[in-house]
N, C-alpha and C positions, 0 to 999 in steps of 0.2 A: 071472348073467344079464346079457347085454350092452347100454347102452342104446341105444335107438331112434336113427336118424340122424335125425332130424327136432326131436328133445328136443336133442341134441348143435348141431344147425345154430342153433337158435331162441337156445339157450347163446352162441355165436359172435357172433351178430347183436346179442344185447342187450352183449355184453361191447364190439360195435364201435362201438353207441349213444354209450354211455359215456363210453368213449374221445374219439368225436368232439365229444362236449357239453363236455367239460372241456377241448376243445384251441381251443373256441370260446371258451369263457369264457376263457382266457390271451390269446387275442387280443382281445376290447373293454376289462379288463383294461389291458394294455400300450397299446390306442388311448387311452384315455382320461388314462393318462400322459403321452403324448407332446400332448395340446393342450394348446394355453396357455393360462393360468387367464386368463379376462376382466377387463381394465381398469376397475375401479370406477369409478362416475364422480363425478368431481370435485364438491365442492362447498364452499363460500365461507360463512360463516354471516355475515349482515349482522350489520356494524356499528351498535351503536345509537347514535344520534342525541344528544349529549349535553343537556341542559335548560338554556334561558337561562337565564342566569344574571340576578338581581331589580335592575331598576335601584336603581343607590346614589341618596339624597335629594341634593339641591342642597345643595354645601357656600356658604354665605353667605359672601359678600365680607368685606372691612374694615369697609367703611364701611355696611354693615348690621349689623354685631356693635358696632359706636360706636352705632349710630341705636339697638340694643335695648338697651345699657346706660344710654342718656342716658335712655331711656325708664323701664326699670326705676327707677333712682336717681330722675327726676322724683317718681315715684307715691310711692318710699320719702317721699321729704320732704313730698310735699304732703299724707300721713297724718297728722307731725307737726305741719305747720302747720295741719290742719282740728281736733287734738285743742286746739291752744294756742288758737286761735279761738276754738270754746265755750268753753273755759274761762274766758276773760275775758268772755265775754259771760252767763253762767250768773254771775258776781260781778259783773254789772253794771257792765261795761267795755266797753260796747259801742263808747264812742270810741277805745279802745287795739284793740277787735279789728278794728273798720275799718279806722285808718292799719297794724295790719299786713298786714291783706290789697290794702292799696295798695303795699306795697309789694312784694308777689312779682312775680314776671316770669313762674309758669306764669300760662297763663286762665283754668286753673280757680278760682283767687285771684278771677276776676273775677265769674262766678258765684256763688262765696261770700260776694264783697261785694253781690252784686245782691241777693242772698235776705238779707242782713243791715237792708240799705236798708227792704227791700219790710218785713221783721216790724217797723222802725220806724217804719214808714207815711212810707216819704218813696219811693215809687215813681216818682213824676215824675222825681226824680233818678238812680234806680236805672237806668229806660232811658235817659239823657239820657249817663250815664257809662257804660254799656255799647256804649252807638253810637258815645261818642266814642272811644271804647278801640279797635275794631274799626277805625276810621278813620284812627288813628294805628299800627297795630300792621301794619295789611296783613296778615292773620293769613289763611293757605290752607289751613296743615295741620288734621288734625282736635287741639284739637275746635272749631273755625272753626264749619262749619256748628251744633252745640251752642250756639256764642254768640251765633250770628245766629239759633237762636230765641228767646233770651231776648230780645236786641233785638227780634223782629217781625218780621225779614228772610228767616224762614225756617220751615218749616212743620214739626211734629214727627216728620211722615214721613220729610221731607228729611234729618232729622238722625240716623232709626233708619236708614234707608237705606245712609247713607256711614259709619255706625259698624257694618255688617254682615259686614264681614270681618273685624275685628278683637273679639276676645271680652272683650278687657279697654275695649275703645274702647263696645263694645255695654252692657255694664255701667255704666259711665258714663254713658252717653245716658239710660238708663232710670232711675239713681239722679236724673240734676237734672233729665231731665221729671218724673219723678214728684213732684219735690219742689216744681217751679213750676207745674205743673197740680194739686199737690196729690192724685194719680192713687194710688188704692191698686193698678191692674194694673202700672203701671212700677215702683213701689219691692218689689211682689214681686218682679216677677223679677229686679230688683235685691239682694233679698235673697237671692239665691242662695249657695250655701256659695263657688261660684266667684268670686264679686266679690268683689275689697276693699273694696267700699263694703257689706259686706252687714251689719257692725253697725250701719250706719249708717241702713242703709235698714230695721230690723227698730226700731231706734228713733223713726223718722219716722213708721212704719206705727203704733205706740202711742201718736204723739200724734198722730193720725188718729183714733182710737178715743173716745181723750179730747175730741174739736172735739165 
């Protein structure tokens, strides 16, 4: 049996379908070969910013590394000349521990001698030689203001005031207010573990206890 022309044509037709879908496809295919692949676009990643860097501390001069050794060495000595002091005065030598504290050259020697005066009840003398010390000495630096309040010239404030930047200079202020007002608030904080006066000042505070 022979087939239908119509089965035969419809055969034809889809066979030319075919044909043309796949002659299509070879050409978008080869279009899409031939464009050129697009230009990425550029990009730069920022640079970061690097971190300041911490200021370095002030290196001290010369002649501030002299002023803090003269200063350190001061204190050294005048520990040992406040231990030699009591001691002769604890052996009832009070006239050997006066002419030694005449004869230092720091002012805290002067102080020392003030409070030596004042527990032998010769006070008149003690401010009389204290003014005249300040007089002759032209004394600016600290502890200047310190000595002008045992003289009168100067108010306790004045003296915690100008010794407030310095924490060894502030220690001091408190240790010999306290010890000439007799002040149990100044020889605490003079008994601090940071003071070098703080044995000294925890022994003052005990015979505080004892008055």
């Amino acid at each position: 049996m022979r087939p239908r022309k119509s089965t035969a044509l419809m055969v034809t037709l889809a066979a030319l379908a075919v044909a043309a879908a796949f002659a299509s496809g070879l050409r978008v295919n080869r279009s899409s070969r031939r464009e050129k692949p697009r230009t990425a676009t550029s990009w730069t990643p920022a640079i970061p910013v690097p971190p300041q860097p911490p200021a370095l501390p002030g290196i001290p001069d010369g002649k501030e590394i002299q002023a803090q050794i003269r200063k350190a060495t001061r204190r050294g000595g005048r520990i040992g000349m406040l231990v030699g002091m009591r001691e002769l005065e604890r052996n009832g030598k009070s006239d050997r521990a006066e002419a030694l504290l005449r004869k230092q050259r720091d002012p805290i020697a002067r102080l020392e001698l003030f409070l030596l005066q004042q527990r032998e009840g010769k006070e008149d003398q003690a401010i009389s030689d204290v003014r005249a010390y300040l007089a002759s000495s032209k004394l600016t630096d600290w502890p200047a203001p310190l000595v002008r309040a045992y003289a009168g010239q100067a108010t306790d404030a004045e003296a915690i005031n100008a010794a407030s930047d310095d924490p060894d200079d502030l220690c001091e202020a408190n240790y010999y207010l306290g010890r000439l007002r007799r002040s149990r608030d100044f020889l605490e904080k003079a008994a601090s573990p940071e003071c070098d006066e703080s044995d000294f000042a925890r022994d003052e505070l005990k015979a505080l206890q004892m008055r």
